[in-house]
N, C-alpha and C positions, 0 to 999 in steps of 0.2 A: 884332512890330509890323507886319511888311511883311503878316505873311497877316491881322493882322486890319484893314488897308488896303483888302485886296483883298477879303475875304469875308464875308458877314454875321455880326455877332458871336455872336451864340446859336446859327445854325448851327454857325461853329466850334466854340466851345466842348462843345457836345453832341457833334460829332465826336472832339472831341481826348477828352472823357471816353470816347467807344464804344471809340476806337483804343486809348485807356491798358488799358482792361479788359481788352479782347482782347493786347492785350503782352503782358500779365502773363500770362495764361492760353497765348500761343504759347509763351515763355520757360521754363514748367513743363510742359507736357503738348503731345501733338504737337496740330495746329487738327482733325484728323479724329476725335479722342479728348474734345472739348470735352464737360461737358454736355449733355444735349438741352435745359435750362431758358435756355443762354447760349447755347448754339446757335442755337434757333429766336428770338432776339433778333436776332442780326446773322447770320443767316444766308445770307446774299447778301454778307457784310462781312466773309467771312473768310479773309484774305491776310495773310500776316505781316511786314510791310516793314520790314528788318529796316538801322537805318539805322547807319551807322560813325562813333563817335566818338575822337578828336574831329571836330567838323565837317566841319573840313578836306579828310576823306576824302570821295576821290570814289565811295564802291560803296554799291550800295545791290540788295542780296539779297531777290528774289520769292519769297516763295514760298508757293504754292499748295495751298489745302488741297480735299477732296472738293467741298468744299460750293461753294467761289470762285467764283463768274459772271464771266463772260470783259468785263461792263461794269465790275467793281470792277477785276478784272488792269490794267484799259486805263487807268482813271481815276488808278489807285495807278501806275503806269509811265509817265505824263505829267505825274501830279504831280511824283516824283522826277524826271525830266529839267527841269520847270521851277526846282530849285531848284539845279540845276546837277550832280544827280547820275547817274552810270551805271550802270544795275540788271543786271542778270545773274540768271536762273532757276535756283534752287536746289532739290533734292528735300526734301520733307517727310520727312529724317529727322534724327535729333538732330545737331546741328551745323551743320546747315544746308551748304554750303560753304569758307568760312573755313577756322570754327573746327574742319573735318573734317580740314584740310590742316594746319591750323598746330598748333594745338594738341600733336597727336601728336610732331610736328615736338620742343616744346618739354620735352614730357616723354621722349623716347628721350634729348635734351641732358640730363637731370636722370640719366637712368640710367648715361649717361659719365660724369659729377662725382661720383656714388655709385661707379663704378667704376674710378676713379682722375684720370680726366681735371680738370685746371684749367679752373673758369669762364671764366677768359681766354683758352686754349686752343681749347674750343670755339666761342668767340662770337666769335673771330679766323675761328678756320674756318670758318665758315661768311659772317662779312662781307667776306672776300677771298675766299674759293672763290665765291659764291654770289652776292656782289656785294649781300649784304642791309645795309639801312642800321642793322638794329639786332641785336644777336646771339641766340639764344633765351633766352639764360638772363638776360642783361641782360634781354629782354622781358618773360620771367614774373616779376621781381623788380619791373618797371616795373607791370604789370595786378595783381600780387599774386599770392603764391604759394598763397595758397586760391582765389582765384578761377580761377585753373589748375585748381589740384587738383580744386575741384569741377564744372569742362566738363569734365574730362575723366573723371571718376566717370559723369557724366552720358552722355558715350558709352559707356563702358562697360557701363553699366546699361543702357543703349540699345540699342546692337547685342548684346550678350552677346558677345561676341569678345574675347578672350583679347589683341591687338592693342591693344585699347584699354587695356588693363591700369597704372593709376596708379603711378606710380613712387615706390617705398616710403620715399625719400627724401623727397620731397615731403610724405607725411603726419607724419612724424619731424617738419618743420623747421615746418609749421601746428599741433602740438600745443605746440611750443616757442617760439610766438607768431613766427616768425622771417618773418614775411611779405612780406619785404620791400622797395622803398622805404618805403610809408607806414609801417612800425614801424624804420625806420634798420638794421634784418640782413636779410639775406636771403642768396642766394649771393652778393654782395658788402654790403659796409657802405657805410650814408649819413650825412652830415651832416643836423640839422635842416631845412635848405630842400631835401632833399631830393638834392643831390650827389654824388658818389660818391667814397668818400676810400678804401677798401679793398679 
């Protein structure tokens, strides 16, 4: 409501459809790899703003492909500051930032729980060692244990680095639908609203 206050409505809306396409198409393939038929459509338009849900979150991850004109970087960098967010310059390669750092993070946690370690164990350790507010494995069970498993397939497949390598636990507990909060199992069990009872 606030931006179609401030913006002309058919501009935005044609905008928010270019920016949808262009997502979809950053999310699956790196912006320098696009098409040349989606390319040469938004060619001057193509940055990946890559924004953190939920809202709440203050980051918001540039990043920049071959093609990006340094007036789309500037426009896309002050629009995020206007909406109260803090952007940071990320390399065009899979993962962007983050999900380079965390992810990995989440699945070496997964190769301790396969390896003997207690989920409460690890996600102790690391929220009193580390001072994080949420544990890894609590996390990946919070975002979903495929959607882990598939960022991190996807670096994988990305960097071809052996580091990246998916924790075979992980693919075990997404064939056995254990994905869990939203399915109630995962490395812990939930009640229906979503709770943690086990």
């Amino acid at each position: 409501d606030i931006l179609y206050q401030k913006y002309d409505k058919k501009a935005l809306t044609d905008k928010v459809c270019k920016l949808a396409l262009l997502k979809f198409w950053a999310e699956n393939v790196q912006q320098t790899e696009l098409p040349q038929d989606v390319a040469r459509l938004f060619i001057r338009e193509l940055l990946n703003e890559d924004i953190y849900f939920p809202f709440y979150v203050k980051l918001v991850e540039l990043v920049r492909g071959l093609a990006t004109s340094d007036d789309t970087y500037r426009k896309v960098k002050e629009f995020a500051g206007q909406i109260g967010k803090t952007t940071v310059d990320a390399p065009e390669y899979p993962g962007f930032m983050v999900n380079r750092i965390l992810v990995p993070m989440q699945n070496e946690a997964a190769f301790m729980v396969m390896e003997g370690s207690s989920p409460e164990d690890v996600d102790n350790a690391m929220k009193l060692g580390c001072n994080h507010p949420m544990g890894p494995i609590e996390l990946t069970d919070f975002v979903g244990i495929d959607t882990m498993l598939a960022t991190m397939t996807g670096l994988y497949n990305g960097f071809h680095d052996s580091k990246y390598r998916p924790c075979p636990l992980l693919e075990t507990m997404v064939k056995a639908g254990h994905l869990g909060r939203k399915t109630g199992q995962g490395f812990y069990k939930y009640d229906e609203k979503g709770n943690k009872i086990g």
